[in-house]
N, C-alpha and C positions, 0 to 999 in steps of 0.2 A: 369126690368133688370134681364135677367135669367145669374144664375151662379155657381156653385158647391164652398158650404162651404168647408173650409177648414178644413182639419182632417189629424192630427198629426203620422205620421206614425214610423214606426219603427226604431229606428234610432242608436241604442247600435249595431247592427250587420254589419262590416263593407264591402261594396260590394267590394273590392279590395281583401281581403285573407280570409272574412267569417267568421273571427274571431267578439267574441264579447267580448265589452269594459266592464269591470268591474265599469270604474263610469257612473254615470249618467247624470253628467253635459260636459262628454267627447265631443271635436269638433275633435279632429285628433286621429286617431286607432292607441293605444300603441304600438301594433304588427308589424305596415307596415308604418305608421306614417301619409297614406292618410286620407285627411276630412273627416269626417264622413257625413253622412243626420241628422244631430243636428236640433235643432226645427227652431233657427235659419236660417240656411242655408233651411229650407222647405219653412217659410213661407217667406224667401225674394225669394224665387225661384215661389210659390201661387200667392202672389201680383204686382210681378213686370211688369205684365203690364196691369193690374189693373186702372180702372182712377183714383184712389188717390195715387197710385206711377208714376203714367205720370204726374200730376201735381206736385209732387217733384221735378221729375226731371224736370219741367218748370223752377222750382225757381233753379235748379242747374246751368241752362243754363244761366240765366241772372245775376245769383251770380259773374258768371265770366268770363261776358263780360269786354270786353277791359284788362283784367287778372287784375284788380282790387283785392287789398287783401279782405281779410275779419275781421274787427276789432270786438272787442269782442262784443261791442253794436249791432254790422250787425248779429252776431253771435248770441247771447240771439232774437234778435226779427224774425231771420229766425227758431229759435227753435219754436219760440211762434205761427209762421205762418203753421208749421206742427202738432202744437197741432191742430190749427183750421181746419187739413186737417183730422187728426184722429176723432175731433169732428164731423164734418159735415159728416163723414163717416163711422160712429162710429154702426150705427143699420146694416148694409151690412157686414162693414167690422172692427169688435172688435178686438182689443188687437196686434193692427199691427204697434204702434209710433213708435217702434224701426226700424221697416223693413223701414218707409221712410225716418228714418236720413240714415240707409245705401243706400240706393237708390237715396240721393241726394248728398252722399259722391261719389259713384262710377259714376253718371252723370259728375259730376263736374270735376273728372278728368279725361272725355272721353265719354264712354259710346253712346247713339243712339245717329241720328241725329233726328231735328226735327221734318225731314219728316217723320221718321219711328215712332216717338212719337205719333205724330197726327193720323196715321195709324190704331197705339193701340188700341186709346180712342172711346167710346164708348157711347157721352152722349145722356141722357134720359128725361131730362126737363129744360125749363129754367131756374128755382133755381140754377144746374148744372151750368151751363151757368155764369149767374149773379156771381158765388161763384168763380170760374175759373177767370173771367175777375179780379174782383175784389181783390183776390189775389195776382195775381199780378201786379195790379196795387198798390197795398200798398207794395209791394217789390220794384216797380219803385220810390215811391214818399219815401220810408224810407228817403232820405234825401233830401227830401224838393223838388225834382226836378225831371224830367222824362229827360232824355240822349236820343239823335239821336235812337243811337244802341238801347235801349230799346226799343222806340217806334216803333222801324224796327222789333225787336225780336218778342213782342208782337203780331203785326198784321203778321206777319208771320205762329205764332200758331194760329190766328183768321183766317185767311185764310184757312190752311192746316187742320184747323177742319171742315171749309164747312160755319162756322159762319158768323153773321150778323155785318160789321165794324163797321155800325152805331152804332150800343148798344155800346160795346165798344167805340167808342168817343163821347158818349153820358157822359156815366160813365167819362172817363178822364176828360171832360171840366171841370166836379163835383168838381173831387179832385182836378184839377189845381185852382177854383174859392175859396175852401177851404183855402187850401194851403196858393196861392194870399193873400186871406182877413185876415187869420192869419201873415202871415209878416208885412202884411201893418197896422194890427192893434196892431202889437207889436212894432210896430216902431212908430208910432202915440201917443202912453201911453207913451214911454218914453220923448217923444217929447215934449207932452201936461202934464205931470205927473201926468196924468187920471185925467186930469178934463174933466167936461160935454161935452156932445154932441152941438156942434153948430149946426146952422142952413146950414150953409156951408159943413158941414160933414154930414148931414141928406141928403144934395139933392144928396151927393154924392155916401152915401151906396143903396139910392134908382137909381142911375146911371140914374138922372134926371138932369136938370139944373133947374133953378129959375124962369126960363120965361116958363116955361113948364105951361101946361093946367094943371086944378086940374083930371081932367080925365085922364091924361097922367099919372100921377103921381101915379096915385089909381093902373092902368093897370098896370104899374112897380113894384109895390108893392106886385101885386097879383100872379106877371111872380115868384119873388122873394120868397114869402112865398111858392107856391108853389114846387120849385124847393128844399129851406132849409125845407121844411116841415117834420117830423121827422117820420112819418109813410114812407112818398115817400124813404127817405134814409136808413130805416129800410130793407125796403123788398129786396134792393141793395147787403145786406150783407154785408153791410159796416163796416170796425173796431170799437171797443165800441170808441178808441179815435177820428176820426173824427164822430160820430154822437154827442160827447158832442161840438168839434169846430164847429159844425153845429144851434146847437142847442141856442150856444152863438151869431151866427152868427143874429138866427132868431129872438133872443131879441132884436138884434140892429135894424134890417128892423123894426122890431112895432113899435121901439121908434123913429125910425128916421121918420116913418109913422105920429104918434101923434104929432112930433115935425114941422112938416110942416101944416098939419092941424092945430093947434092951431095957428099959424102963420098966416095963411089965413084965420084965424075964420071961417073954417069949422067945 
């Protein structure tokens, strides 16, 4: 990825009447009252179309779909999701978290359209790729569910970038099987008041029945570990919280594995 660092330019001297501001934290010229070029206003003018402030503004556009508010909890974990955007683009592009809350403040109330977003961007590897999808799809499932309008929104930017749908509804099935198995297994513990696993719950987290061949059963197990496998979900770039609902997930496939084999004196 070729591109010219950012370097911090003059910014006390104001191009409107030439006068220079006596502070240093100055954004509007005491003289004439226009903005100044404050570091601020450089580097959101540097990165704004940038792939780590197109991806802001991804999450600005789906923020407020259907004009949904934004509650305080949607609000702390769309911060938390820019942290991860500054992370991941943190050795290119340093010391920028503030430029993408403003860049998802001004998307959000207007700003491009998608087509011109996707225009922008400029990716360079699948990682890119993987970390993009992934994002927001954990902005879609923030509660528990993915919307029409999301899943329209989404493939929309998957289209308009040139990308592959598959990956992406590859990844989606993921977090919706997540998802899924965490409700149903939070509804199940209260149900049951976490007692053991039956045999009737083992054929089912292996999405077997009982009359199934034992080589049926093995192949299902192995579709299943592989899919909750914790490296396969790693390299996804998936949220630390679902790689641990995954990882619970895969203790239950083992056990539900052993719990039919010893059943069958395998």
């Amino acid at each position: 990825m070729l591109f010219f660092k950012f370097k911090l330019q003059n910014y006390k001297r104001c191009e409107n009447c030439s006068r220079e501001s006596p502070e240093d934290d100055a954004k509007f010229c005491i003289f004439c009252g226009k903005e100044l070029n404050h570091p601020a206003k450089q580097k959101l003018l540097y990165i704004y179309e940038k792939n780590p402030a197109i991806i802001a503004a991804f999450l600005a556009k789906m923020a407020k779909l259907d004009n949904a508010s934004i509650s305080r909890d949607l609000s702390r974990f769309i911060s938390s999701l820019l942290d991860k955007i500054d992370l991941f683009y943190s050795k290119d592009y340093g010391d920028f978290r503030s430029s993408y809350a403003e860049v998802f403040a001004l998307e959000k109330s207007g700003g491009r359209s998608i087509s011109k977003l996707c225009s922008c961007m400029r990716i360079s590897s699948q990682q890119e790729v993987d970390f993009l999808i992934c994002i927001l799809l954990d902005l879609a499932y923030f509660d528990k569910q993915m919307s029409d309008s999301e899943n329209t929104l989404i493939e929309s930017i998957i289209i308009g970038l040139g990308l592959n749908l598959i990956v992406f509804r590859e990844l989606k099935i993921k977090y919706e099987q997540i998802y899924h198995f965490t409700s149903k297994e939070q509804n199940r513990q209260k149900q049951e008041n976490d007692s053991k696993m039956t045999l009737k719950q083992a054929y089912e987290i292996l999405k077997s029945r009982e009359d199934d061949s034992f080589e049926t059963i093995k192949k299902n197990y192995r579709k299943l570990a592989r899919e909750y496998h914790y490296d396969n979900l790693y390299s996804k770039e998936l949220p630390p919280e679902l790689l641990k609902i995954a990882q619970e997930m895969m203790k239950k496939i083992n056990l539900a594995y052993e719990i039919i084999k010893e059943a069958r004196g395998v």
